[in-house]
Structures are given as structure tokens and as C-alpha cells.
TORPA-4810 file (N, C-alpha, C, O; in nm, 3 decimals):
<nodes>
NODE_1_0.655_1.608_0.135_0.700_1.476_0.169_0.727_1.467_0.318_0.794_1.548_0.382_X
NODE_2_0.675_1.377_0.359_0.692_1.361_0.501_0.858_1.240_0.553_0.870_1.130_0.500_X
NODE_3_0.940_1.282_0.637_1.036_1.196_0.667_1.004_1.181_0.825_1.027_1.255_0.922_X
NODE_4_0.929_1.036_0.809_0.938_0.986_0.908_1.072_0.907_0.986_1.131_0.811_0.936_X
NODE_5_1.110_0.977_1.131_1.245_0.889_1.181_1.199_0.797_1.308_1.086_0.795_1.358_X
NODE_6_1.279_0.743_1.336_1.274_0.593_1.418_1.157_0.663_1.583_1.080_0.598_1.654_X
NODE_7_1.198_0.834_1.593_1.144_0.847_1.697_0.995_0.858_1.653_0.924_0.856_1.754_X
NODE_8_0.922_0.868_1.538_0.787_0.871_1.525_0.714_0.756_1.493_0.605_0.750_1.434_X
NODE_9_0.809_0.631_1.553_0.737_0.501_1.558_0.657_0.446_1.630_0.696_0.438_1.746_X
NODE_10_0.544_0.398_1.604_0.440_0.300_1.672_0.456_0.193_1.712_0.425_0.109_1.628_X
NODE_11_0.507_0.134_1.848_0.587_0.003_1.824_0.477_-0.080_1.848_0.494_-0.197_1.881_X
NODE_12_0.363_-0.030_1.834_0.239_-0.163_1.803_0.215_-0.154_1.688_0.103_-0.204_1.678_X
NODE_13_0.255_-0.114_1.568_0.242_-0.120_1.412_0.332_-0.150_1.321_0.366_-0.070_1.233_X
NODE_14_0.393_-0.301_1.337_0.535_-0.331_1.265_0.503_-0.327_1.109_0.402_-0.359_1.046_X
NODE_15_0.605_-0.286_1.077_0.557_-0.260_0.902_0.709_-0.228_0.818_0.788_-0.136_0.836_X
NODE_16_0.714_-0.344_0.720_0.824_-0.335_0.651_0.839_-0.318_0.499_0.922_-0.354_0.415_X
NODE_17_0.694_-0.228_0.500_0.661_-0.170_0.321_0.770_0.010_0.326_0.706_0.111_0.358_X
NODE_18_0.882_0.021_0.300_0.997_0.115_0.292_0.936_0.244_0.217_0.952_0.364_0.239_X
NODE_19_0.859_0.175_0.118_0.796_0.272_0.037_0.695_0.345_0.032_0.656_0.419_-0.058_X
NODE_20_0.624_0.310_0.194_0.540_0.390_0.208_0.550_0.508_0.316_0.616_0.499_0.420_X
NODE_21_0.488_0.599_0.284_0.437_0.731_0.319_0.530_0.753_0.500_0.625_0.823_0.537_X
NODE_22_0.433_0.645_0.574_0.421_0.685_0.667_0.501_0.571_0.778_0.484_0.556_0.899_X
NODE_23_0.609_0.488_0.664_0.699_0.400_0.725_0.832_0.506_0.814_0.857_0.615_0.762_X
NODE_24_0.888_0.477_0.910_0.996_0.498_1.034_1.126_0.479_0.987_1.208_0.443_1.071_X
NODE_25_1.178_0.500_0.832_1.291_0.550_0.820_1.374_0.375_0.814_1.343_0.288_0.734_X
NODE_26_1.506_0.359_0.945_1.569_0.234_0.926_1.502_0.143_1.020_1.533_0.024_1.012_X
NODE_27_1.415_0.179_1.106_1.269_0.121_1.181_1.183_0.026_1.083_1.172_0.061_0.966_X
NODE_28_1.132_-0.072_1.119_1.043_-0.120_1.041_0.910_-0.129_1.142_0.866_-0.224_1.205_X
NODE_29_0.867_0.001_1.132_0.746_0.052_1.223_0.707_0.148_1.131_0.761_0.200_1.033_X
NODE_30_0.532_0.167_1.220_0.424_0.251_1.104_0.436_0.371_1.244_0.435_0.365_1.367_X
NODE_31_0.451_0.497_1.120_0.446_0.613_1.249_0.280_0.664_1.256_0.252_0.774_1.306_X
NODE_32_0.188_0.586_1.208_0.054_0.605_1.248_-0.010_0.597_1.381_0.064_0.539_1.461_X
NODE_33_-0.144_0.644_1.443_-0.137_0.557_1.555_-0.251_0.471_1.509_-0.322_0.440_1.604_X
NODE_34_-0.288_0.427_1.405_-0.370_0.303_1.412_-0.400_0.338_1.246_-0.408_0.450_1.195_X
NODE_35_-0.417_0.179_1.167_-0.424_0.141_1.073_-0.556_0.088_0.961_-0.621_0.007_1.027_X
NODE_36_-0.597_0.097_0.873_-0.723_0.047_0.784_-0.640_-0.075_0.716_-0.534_-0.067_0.654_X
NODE_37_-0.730_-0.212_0.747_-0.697_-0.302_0.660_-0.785_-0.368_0.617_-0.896_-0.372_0.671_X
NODE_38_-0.759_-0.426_0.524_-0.885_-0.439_0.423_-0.880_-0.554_0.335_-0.772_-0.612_0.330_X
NODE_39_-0.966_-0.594_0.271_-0.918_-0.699_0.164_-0.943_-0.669_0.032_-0.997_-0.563_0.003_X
NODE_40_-0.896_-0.786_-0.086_-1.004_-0.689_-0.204_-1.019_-0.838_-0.280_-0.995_-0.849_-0.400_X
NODE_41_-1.053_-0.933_-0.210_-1.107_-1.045_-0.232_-1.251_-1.030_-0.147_-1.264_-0.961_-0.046_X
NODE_42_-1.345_-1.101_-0.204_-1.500_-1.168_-0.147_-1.500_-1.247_-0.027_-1.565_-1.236_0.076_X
NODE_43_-1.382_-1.358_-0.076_-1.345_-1.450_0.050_-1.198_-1.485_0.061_-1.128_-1.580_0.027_X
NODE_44_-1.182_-1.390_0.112_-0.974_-1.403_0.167_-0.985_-1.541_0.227_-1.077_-1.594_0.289_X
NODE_45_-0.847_-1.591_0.186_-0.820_-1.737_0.229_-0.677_-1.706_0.225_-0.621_-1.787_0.298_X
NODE_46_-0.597_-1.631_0.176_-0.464_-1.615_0.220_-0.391_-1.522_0.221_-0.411_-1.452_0.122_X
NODE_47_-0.270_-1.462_0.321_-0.224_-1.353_0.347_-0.206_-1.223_0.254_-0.200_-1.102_0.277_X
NODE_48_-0.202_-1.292_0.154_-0.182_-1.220_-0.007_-0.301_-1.117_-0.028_-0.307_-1.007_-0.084_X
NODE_49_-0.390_-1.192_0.037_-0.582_-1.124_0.019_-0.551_-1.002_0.077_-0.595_-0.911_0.008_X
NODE_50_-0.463_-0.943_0.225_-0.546_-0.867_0.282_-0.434_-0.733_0.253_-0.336_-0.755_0.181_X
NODE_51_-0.449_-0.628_0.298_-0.416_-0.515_0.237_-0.423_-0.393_0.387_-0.510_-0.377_0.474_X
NODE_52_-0.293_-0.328_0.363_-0.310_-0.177_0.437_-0.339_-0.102_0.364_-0.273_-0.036_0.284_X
NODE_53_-0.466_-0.107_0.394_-0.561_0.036_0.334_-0.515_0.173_0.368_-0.576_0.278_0.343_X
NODE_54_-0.377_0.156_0.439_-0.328_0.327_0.508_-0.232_0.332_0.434_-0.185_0.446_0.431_X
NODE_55_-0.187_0.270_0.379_-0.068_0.286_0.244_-0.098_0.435_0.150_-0.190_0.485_0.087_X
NODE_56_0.044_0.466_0.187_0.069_0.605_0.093_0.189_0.561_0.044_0.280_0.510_0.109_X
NODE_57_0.184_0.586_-0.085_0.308_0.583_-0.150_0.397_0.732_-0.123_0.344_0.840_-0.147_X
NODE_58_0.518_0.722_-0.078_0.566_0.776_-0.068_0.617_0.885_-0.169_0.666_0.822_-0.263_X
NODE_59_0.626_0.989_-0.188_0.670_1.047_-0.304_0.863_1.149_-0.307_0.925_1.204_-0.215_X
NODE_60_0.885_1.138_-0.405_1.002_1.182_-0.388_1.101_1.126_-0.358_1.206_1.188_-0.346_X
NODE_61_1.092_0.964_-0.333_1.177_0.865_-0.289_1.313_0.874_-0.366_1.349_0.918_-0.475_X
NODE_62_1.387_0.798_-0.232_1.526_0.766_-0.295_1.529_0.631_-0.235_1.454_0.585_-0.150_X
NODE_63_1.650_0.567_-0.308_1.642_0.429_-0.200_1.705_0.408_-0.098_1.717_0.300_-0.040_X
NODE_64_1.754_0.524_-0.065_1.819_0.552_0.060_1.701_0.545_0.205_1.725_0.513_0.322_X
NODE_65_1.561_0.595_0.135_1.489_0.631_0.234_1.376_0.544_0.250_1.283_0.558_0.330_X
NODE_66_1.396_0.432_0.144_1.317_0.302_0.168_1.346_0.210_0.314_1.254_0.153_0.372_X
NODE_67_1.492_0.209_0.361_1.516_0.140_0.470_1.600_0.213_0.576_1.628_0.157_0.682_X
</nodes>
């Protein structure tokens, strides 16, 4: 399990999914340096359509370490 903290943030990758992998702890930053996004619609027409394809679910969670 990886614990990402506020210092392994990307502050060009704001991101406030807690539950993933490679989220910055009480940061709402991606400690990646760059992201896959994607859709899984034919023809996206709204925000709902599109998707971080870099999403890892985090494992071992507590909800302490969601935010």
C-alpha cells in the first residue's frame, strides 16, 4: 500500500477521489506526474462521461486515510 503525503503532490493534478491509490493524504492532489482520462461513452456530452483512467483503488483503507 502506498501512503501518499501532502509532500508527494502534483499541484497541477487536483483530485478529490480519497479512495484512490495515488491521492495526497489531507491534500486534494494526485501524487502522479501526469494522468489517463478517458471516457466510456461513444459520445460524452456530460461530466459524468469522462473518467481517470489512473484510478487505483486504494487497498487496505481506513477512513482516516480517505481525507
Amino acid at each position: 500500500m502506498s501512503n501518499h503525503s501532502a509532500s508527494d503532490a502534483n499541484f497541477s493534478i487536483k483530485c478529490s477521489v480519497g479512495e484512490c491509490e495515488h491521492h495526497c493524504g489531507s491534500k486534494n492532489y494526485c501524487s502522479l506526474n501526469c494522468v489517463t482520462i478517458g471516457t466510456h461513452e461513444s459520445n460524452p456530452t456530460q461530466c459524468q462521461c469522462v473518467d481517470c483512467e489512473s484510478f487505483k483503488l486504494r487497498e487496505n483503507k481506513t477512513p482516516e486515510q480517505y481525507r
